[in-house]
Biopython code that builds the backbone (N, CA, C, O; Angstrom):
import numpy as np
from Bio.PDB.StructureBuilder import StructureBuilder

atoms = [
    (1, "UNK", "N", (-12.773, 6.090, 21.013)),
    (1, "UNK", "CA", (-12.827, 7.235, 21.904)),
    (1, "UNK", "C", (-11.399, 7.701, 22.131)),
    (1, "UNK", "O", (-10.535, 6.908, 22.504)),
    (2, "UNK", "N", (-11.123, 9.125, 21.883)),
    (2, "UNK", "CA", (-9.569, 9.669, 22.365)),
    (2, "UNK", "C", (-10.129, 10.766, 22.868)),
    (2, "UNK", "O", (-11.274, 11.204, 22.980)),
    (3, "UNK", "N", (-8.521, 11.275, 23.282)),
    (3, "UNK", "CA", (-8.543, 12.897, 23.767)),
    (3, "UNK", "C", (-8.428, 13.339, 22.398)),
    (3, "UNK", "O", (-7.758, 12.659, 21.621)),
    (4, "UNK", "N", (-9.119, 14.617, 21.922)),
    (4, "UNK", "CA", (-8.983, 15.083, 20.039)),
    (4, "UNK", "C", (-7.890, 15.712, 20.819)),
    (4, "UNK", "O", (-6.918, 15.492, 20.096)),
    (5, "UNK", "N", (-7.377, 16.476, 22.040)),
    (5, "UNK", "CA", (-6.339, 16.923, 21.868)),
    (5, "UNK", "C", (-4.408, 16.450, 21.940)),
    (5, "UNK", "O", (-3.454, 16.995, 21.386)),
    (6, "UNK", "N", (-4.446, 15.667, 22.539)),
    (6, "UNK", "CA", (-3.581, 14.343, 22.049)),
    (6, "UNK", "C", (-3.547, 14.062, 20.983)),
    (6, "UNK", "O", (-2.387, 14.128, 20.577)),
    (7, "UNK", "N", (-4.441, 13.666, 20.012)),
    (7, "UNK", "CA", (-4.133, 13.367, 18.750)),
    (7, "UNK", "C", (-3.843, 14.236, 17.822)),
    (7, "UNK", "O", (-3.106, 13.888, 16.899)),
    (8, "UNK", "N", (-4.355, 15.514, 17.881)),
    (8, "UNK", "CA", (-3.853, 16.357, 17.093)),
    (8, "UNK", "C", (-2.647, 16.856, 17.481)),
    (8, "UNK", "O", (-2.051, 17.509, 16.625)),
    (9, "UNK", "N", (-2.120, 16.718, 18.563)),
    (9, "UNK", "CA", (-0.770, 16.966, 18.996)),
    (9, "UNK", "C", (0.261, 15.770, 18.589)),
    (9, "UNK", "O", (1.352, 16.027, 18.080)),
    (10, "UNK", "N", (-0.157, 14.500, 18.844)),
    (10, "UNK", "CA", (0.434, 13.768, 17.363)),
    (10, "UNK", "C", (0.628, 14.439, 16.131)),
    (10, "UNK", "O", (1.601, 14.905, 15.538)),
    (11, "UNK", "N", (-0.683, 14.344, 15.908)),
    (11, "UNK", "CA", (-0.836, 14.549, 13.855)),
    (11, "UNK", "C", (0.164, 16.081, 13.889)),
    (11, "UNK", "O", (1.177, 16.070, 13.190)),
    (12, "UNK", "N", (-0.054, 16.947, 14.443)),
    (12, "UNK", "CA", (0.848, 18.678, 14.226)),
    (12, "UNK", "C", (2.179, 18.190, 14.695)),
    (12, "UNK", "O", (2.970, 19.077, 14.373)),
    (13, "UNK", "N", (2.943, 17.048, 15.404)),
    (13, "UNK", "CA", (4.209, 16.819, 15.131)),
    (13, "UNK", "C", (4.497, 15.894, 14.379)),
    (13, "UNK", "O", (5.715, 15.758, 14.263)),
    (14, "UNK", "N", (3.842, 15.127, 13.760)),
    (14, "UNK", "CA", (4.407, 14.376, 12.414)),
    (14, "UNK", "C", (4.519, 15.086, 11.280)),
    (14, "UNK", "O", (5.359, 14.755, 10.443)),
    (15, "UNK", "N", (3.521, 16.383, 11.047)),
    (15, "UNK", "CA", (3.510, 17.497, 9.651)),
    (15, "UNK", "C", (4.402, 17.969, 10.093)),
    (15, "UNK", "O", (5.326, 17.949, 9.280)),
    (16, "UNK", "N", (4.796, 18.655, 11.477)),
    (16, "UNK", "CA", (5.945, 19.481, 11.246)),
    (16, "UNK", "C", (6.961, 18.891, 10.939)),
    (16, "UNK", "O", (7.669, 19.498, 10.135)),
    (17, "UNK", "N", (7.469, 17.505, 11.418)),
    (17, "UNK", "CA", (8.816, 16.523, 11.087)),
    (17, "UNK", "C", (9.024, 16.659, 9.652)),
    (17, "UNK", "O", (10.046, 17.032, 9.076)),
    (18, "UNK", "N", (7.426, 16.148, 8.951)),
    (18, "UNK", "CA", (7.661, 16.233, 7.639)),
    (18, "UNK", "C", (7.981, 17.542, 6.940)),
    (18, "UNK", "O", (8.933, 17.667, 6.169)),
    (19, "UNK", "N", (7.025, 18.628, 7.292)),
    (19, "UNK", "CA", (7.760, 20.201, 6.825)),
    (19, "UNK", "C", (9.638, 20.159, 6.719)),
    (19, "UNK", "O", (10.514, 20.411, 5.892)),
    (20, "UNK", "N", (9.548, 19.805, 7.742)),
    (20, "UNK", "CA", (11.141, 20.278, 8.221)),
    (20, "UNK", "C", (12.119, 19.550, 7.091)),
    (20, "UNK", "O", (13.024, 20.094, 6.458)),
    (21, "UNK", "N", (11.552, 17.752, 6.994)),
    (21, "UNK", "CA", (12.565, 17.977, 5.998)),
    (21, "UNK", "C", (12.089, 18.092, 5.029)),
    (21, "UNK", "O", (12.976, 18.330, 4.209)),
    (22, "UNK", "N", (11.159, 18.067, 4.584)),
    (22, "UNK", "CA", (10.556, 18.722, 3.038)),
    (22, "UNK", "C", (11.746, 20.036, 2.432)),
    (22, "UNK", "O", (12.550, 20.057, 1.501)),
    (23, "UNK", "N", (11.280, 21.214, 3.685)),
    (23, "UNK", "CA", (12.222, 22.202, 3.762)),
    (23, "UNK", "C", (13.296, 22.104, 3.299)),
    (23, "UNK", "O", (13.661, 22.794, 2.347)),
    (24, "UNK", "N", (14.076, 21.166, 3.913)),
    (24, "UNK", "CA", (15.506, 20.996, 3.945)),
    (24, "UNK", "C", (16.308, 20.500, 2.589)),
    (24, "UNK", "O", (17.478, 20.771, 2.317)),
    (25, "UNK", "N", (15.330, 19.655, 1.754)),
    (25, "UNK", "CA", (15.487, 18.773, 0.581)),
    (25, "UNK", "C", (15.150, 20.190, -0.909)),
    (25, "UNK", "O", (15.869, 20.440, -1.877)),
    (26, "UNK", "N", (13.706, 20.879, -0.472)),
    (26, "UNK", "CA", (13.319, 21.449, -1.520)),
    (26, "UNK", "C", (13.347, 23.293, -1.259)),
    (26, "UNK", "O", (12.551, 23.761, -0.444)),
    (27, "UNK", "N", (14.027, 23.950, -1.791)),
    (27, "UNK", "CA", (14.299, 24.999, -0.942)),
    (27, "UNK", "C", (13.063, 25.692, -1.689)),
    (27, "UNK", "O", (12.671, 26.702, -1.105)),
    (28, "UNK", "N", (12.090, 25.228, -3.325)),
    (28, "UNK", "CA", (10.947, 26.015, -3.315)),
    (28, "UNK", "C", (9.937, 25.439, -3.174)),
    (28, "UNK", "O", (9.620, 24.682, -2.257)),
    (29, "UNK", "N", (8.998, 25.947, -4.621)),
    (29, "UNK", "CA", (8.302, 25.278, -5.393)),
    (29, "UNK", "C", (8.566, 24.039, -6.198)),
    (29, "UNK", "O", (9.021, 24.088, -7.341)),
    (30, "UNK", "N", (8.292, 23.013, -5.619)),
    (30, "UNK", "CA", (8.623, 21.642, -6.422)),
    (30, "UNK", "C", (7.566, 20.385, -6.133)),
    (30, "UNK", "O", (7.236, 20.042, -4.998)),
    (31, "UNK", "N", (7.074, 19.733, -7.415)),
    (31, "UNK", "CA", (6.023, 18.779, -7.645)),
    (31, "UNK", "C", (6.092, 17.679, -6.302)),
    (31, "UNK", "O", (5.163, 16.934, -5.992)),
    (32, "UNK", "N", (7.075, 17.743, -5.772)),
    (32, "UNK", "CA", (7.033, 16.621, -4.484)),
    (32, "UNK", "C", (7.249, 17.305, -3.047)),
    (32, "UNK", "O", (7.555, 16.615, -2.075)),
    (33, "UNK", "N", (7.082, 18.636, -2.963)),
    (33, "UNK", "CA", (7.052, 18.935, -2.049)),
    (33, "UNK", "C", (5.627, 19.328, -1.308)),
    (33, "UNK", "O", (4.896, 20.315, -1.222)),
    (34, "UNK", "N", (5.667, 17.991, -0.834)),
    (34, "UNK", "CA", (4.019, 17.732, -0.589)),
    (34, "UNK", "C", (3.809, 16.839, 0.978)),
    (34, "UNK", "O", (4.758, 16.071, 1.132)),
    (35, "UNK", "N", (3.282, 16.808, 1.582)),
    (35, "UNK", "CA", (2.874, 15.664, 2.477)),
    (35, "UNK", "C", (1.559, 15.023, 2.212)),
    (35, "UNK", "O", (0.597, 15.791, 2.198)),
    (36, "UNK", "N", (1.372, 13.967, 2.035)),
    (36, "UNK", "CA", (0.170, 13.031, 1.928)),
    (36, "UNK", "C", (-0.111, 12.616, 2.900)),
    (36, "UNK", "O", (0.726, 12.106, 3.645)),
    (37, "UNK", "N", (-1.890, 12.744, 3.313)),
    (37, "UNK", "CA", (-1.973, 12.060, 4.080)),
    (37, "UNK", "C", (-3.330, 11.091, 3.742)),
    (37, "UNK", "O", (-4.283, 11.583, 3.138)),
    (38, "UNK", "N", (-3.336, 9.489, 4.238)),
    (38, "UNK", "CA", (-4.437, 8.780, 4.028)),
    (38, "UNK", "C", (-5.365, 8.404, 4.932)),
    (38, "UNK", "O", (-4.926, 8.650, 6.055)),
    (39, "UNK", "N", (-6.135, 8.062, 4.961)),
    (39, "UNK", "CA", (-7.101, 7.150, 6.131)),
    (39, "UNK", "C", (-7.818, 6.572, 5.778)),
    (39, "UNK", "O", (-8.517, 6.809, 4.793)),
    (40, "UNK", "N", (-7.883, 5.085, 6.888)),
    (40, "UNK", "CA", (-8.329, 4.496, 5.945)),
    (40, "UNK", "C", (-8.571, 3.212, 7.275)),
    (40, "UNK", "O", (-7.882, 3.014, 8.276)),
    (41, "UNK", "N", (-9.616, 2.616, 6.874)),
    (41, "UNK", "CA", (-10.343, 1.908, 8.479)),
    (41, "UNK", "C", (-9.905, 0.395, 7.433)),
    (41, "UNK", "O", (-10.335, 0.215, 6.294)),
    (42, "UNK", "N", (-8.797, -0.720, 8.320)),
    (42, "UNK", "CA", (-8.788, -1.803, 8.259)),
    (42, "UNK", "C", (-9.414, -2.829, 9.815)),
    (42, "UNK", "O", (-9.848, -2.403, 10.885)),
    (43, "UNK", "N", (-9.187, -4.460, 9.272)),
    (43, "UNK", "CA", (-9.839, -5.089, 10.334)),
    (43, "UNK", "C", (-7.997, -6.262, 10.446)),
    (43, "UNK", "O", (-7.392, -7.114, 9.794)),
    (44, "UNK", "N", (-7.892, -5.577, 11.566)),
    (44, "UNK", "CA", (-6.726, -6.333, 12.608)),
    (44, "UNK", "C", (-7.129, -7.213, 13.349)),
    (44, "UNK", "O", (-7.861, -6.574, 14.105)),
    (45, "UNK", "N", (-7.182, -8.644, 13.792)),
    (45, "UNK", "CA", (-7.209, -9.935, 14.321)),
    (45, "UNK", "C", (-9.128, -9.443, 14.483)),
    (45, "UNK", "O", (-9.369, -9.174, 15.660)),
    (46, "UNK", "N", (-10.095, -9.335, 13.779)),
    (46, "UNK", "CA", (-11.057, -9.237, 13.637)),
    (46, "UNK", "C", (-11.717, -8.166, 14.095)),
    (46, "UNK", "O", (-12.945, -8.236, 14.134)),
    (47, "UNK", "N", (-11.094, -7.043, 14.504)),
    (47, "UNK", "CA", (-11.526, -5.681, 15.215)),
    (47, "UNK", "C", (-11.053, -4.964, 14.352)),
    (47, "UNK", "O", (-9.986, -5.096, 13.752)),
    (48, "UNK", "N", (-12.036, -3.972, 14.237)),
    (48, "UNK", "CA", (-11.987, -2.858, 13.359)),
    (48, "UNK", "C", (-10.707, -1.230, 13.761)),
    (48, "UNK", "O", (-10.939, -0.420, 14.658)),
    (49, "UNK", "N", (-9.861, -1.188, 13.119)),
    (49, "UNK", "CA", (-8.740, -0.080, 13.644)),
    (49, "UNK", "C", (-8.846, 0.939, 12.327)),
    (49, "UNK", "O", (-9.409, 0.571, 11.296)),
    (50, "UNK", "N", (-8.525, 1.643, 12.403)),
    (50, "UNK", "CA", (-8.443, 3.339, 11.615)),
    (50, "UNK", "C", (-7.176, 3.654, 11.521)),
    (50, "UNK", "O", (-6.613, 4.013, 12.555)),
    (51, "UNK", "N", (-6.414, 3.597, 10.257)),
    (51, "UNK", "CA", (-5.123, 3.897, 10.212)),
    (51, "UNK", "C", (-4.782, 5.551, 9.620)),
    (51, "UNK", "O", (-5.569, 6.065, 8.825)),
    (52, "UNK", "N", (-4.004, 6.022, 9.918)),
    (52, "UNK", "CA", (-3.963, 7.875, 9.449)),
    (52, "UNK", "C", (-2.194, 7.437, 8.997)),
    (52, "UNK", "O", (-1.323, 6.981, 9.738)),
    (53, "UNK", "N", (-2.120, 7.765, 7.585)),
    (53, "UNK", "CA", (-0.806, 7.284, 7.181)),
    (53, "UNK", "C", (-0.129, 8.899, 6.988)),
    (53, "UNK", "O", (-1.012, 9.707, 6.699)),
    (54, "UNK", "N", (0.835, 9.323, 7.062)),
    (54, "UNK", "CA", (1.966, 10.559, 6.437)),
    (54, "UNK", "C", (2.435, 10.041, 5.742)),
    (54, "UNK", "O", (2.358, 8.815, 5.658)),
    (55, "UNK", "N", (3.210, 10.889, 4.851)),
    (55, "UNK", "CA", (3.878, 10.055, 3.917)),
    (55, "UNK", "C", (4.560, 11.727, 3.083)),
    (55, "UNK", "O", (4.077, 12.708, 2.517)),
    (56, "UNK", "N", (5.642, 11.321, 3.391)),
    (56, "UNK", "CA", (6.205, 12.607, 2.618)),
    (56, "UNK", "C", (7.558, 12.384, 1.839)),
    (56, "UNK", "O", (8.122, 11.322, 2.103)),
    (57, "UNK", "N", (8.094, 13.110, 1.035)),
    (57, "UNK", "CA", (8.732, 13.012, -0.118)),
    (57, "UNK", "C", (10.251, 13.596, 0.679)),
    (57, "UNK", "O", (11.268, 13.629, -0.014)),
    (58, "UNK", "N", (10.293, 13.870, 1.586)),
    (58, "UNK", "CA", (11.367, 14.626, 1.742)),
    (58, "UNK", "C", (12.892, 13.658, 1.947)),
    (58, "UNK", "O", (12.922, 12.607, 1.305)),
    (59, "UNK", "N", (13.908, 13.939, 2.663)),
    (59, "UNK", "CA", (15.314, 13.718, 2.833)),
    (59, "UNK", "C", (15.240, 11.953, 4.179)),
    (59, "UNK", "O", (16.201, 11.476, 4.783)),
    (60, "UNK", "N", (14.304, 11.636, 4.196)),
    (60, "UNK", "CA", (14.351, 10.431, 4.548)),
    (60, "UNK", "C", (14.908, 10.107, 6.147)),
    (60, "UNK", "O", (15.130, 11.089, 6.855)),
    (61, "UNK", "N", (15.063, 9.161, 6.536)),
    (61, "UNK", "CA", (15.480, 8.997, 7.678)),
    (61, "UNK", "C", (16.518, 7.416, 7.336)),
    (61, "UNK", "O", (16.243, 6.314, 6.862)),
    (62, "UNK", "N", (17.896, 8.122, 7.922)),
    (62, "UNK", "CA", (19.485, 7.020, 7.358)),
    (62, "UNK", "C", (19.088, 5.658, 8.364)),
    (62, "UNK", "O", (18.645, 5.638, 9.513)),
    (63, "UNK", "N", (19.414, 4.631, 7.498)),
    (63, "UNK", "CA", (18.953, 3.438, 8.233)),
    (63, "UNK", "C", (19.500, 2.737, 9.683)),
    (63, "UNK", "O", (19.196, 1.704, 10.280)),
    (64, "UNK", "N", (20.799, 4.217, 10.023)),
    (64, "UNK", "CA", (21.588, 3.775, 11.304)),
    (64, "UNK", "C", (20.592, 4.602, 12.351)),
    (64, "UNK", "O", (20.812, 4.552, 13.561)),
    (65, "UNK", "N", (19.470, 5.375, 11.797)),
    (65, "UNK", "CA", (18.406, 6.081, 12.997)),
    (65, "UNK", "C", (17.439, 5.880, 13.057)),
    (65, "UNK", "O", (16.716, 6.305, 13.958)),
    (66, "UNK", "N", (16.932, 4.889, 11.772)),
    (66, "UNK", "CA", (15.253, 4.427, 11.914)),
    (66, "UNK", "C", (15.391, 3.932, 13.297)),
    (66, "UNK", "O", (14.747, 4.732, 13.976)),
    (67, "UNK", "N", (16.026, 2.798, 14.267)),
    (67, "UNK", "CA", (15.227, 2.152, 15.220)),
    (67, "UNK", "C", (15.180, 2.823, 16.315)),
    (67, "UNK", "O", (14.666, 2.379, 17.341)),
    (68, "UNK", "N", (15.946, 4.468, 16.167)),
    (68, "UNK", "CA", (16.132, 5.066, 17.273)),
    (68, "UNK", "C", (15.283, 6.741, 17.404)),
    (68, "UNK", "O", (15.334, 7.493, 18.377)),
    (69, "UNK", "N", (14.518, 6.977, 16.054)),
    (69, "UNK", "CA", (13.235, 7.965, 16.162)),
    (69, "UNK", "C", (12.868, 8.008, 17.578)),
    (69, "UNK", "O", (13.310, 8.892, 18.311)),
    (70, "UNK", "N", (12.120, 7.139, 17.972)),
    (70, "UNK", "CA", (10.979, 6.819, 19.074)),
    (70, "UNK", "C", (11.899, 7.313, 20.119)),
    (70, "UNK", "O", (11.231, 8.072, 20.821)),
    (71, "UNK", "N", (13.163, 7.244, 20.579)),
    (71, "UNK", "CA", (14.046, 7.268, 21.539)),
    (71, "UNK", "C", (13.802, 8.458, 22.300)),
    (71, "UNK", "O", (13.672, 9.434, 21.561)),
    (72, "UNK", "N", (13.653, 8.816, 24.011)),
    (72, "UNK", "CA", (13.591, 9.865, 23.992)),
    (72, "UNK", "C", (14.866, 11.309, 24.246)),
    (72, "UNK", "O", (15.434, 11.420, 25.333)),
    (73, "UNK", "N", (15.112, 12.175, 23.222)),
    (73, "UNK", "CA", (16.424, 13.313, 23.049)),
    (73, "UNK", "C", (16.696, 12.689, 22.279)),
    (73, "UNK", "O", (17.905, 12.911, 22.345)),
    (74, "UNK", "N", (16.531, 11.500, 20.921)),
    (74, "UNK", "CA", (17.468, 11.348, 20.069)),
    (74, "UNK", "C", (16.668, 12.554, 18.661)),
    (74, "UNK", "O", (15.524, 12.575, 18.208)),
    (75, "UNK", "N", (17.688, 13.268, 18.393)),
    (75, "UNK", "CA", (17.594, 14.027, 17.479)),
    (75, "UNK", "C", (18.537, 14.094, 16.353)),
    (75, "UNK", "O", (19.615, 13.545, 16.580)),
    (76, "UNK", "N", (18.391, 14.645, 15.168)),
    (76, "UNK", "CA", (19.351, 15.227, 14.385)),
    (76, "UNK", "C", (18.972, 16.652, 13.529)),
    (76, "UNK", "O", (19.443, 17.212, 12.539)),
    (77, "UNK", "N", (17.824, 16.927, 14.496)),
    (77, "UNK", "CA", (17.644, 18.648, 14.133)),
    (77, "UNK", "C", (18.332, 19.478, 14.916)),
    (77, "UNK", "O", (18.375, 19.317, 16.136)),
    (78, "UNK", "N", (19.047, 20.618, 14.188)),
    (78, "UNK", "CA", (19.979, 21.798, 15.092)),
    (78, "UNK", "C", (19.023, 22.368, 16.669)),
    (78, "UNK", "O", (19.356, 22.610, 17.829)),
    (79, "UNK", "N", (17.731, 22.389, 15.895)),
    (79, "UNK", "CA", (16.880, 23.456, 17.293)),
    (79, "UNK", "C", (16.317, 22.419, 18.171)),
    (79, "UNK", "O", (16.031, 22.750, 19.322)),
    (80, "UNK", "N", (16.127, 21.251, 17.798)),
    (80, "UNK", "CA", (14.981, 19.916, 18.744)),
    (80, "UNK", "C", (15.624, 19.469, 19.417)),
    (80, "UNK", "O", (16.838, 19.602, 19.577)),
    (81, "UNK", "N", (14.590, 18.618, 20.120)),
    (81, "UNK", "CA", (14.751, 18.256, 21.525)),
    (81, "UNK", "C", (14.310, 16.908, 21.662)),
    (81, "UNK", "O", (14.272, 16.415, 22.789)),
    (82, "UNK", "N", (13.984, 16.274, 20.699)),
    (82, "UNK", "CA", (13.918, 15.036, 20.361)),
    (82, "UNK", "C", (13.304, 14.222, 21.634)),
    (82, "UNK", "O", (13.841, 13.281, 22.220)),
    (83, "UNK", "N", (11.460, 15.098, 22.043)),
    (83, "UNK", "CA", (10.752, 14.247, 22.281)),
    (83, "UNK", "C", (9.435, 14.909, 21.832)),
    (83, "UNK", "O", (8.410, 15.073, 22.493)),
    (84, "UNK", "N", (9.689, 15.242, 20.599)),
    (84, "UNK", "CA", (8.355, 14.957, 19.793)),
    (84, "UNK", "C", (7.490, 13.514, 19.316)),
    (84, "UNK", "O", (6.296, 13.221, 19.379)),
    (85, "UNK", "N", (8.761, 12.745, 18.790)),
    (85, "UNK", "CA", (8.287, 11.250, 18.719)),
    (85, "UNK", "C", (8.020, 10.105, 19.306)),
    (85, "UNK", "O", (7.381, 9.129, 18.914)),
    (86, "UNK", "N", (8.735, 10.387, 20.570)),
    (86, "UNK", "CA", (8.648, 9.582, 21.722)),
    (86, "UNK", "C", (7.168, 10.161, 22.906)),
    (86, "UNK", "O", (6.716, 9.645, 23.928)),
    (87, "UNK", "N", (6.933, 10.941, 22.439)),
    (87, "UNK", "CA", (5.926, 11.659, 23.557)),
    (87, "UNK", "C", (4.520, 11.346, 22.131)),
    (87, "UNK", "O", (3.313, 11.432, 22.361)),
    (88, "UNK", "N", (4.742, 11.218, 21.631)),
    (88, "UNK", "CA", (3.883, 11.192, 20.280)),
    (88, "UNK", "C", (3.100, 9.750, 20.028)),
    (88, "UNK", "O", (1.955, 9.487, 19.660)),
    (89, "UNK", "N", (4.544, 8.725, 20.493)),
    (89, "UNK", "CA", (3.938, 6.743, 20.574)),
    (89, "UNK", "C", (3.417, 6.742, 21.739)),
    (89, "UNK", "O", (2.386, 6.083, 21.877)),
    (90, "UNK", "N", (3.985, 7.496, 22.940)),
    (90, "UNK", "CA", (3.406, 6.765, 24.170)),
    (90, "UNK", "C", (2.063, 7.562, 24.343)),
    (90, "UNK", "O", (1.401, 7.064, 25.253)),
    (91, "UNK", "N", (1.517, 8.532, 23.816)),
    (91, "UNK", "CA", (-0.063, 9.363, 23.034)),
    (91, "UNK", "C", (-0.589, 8.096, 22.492)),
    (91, "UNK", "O", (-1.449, 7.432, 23.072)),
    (92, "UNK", "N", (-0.070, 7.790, 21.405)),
    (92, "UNK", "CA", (-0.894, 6.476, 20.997)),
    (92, "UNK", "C", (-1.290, 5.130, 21.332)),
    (92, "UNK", "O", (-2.313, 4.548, 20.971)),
    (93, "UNK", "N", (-0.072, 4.576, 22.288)),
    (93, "UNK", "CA", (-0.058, 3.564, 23.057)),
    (93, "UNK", "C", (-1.380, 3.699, 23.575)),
    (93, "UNK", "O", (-2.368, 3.105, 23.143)),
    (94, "UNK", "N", (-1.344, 4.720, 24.768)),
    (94, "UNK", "CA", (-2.079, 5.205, 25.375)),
    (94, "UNK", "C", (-3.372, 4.993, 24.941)),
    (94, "UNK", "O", (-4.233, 4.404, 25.595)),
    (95, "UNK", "N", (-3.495, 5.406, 23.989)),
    (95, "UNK", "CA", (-5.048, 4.942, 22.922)),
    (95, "UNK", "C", (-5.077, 3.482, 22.531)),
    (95, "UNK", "O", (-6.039, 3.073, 21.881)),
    (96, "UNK", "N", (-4.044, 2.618, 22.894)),
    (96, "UNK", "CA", (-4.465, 1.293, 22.431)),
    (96, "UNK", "C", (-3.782, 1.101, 20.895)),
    (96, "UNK", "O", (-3.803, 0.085, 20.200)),
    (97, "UNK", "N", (-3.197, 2.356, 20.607)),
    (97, "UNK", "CA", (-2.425, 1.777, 18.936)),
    (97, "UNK", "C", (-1.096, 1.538, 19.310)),
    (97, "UNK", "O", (-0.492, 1.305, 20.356)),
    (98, "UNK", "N", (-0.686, 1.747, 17.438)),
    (98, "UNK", "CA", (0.617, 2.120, 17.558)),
    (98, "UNK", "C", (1.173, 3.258, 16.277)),
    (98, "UNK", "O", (0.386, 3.958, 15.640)),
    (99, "UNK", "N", (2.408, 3.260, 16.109)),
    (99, "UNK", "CA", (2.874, 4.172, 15.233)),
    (99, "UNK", "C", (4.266, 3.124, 14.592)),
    (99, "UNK", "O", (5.301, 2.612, 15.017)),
    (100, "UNK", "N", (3.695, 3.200, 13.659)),
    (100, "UNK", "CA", (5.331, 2.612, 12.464)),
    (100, "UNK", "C", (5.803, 3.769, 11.709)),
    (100, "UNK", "O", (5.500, 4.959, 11.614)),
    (101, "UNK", "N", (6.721, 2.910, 11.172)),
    (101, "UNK", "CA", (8.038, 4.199, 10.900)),
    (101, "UNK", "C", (8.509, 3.456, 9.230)),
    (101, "UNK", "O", (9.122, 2.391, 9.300)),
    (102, "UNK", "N", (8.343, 3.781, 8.419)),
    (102, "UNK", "CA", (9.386, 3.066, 7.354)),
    (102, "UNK", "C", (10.148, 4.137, 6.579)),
    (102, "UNK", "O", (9.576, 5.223, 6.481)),
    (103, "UNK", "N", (10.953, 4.049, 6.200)),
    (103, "UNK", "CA", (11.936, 5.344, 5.466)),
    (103, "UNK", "C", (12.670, 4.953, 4.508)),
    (103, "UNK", "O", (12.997, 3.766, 4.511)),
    (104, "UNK", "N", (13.073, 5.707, 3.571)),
    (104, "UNK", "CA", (14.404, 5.109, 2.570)),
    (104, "UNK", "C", (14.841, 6.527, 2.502)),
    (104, "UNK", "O", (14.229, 7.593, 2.431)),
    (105, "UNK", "N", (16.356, 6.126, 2.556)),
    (105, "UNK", "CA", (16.879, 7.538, 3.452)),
    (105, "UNK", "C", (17.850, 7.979, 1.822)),
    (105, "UNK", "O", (18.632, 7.281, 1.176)),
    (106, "UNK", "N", (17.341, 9.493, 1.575)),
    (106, "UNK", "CA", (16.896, 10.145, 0.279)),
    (106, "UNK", "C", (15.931, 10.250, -0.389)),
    (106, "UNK", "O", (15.833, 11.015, -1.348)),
    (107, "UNK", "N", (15.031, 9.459, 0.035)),
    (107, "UNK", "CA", (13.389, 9.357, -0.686)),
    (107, "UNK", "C", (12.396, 9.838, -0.080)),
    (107, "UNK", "O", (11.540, 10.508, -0.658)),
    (108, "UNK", "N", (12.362, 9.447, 1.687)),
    (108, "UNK", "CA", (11.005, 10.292, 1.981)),
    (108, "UNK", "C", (10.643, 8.836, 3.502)),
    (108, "UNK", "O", (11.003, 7.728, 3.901)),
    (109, "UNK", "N", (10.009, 9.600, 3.685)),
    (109, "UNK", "CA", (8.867, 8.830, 5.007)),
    (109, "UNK", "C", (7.669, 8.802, 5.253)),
    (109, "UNK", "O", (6.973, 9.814, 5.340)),
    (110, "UNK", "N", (7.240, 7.564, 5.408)),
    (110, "UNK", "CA", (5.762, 7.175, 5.605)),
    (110, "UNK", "C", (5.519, 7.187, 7.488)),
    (110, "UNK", "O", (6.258, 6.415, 8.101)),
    (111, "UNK", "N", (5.002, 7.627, 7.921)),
    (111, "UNK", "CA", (4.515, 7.371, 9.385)),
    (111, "UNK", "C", (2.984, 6.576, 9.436)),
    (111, "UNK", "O", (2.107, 7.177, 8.817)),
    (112, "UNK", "N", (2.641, 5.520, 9.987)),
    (112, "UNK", "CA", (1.627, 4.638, 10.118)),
    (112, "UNK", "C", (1.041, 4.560, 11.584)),
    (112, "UNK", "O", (1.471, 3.687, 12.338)),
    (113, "UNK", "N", (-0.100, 5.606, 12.083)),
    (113, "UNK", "CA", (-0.763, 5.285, 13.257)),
    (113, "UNK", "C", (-1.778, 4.650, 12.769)),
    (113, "UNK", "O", (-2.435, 4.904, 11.760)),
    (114, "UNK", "N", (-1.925, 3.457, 13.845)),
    (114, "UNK", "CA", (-3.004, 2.421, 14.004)),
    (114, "UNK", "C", (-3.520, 2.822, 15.259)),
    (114, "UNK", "O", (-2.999, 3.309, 16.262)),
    (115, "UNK", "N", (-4.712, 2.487, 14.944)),
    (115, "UNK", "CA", (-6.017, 2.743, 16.620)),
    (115, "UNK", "C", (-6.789, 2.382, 16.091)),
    (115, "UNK", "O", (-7.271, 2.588, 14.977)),
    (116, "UNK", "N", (-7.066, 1.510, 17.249)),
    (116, "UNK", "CA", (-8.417, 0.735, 17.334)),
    (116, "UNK", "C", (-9.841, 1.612, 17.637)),
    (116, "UNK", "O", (-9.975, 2.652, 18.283)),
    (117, "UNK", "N", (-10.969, 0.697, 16.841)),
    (117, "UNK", "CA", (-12.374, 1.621, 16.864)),
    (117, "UNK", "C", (-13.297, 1.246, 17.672)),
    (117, "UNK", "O", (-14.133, 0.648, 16.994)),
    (118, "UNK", "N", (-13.670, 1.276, 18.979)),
    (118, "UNK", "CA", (-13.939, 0.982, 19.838)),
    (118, "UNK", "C", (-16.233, 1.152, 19.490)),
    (118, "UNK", "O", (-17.018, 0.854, 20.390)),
]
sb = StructureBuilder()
sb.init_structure("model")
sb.init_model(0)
sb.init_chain("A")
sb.init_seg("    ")
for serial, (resi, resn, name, xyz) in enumerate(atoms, 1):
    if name == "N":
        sb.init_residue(resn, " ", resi, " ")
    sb.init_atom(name, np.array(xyz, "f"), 0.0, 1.0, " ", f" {name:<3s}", serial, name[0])
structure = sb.get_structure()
């Protein structure tokens, strides 16, 4: 059980993160300028959770800012305000998940919400 509008206010700021740097990396048409997304229902300490993965090709996140995404005002976009991501985990918390982060910074980012299926 969620609010659908909370979560889609998640999910529409993780596509835009990813747009942005998609954008930034591919200025057109190009075979990786794409966002993926998966889903896909695993079983965590014997309860059933629903994972919604991103995963995009773009300009990555540098390994001196992965632990500080979630932070709230930490940014490195010119126009943001850097509490899209932080207002985005404590949405999911809230639901009982969570949100992971993995990056390789020039390659792209995966975002991983977990929630449980009640």
């Amino acid at each position: 059980i969620v609010y659908p509008q909370q979560i889609q206010q998640v999910f529409l700021n993780i596509i835009n993160n990813a747009r942005y740097t998609l954008n930034e990396k591919y200025s057109g048409a190009h075979k990786n300028n794409i966002i993926e997304i998966i889903v896909r229902e695993v079983m965590i300490n014997d309860c059933p959770h629903i994972q919604v993965i991103f995963c995009d090709r773009g300009k990555g996140i540098p390994n001196n800012n992965i632990n500080r995404v979630m932070n709230p005002f930490f940014t490195t976009k010119q126009q943001g305000t850097g509490v899209g991501l932080p207002v985005s985990l404590q949405i999911i918390e809230n639901h009982g998940g969570n949100i992971d982060v993995e990056s390789k910074h020039g390659e792209g980012t995966t975002m991983l919400i977990t929630l449980p299926i009640k």
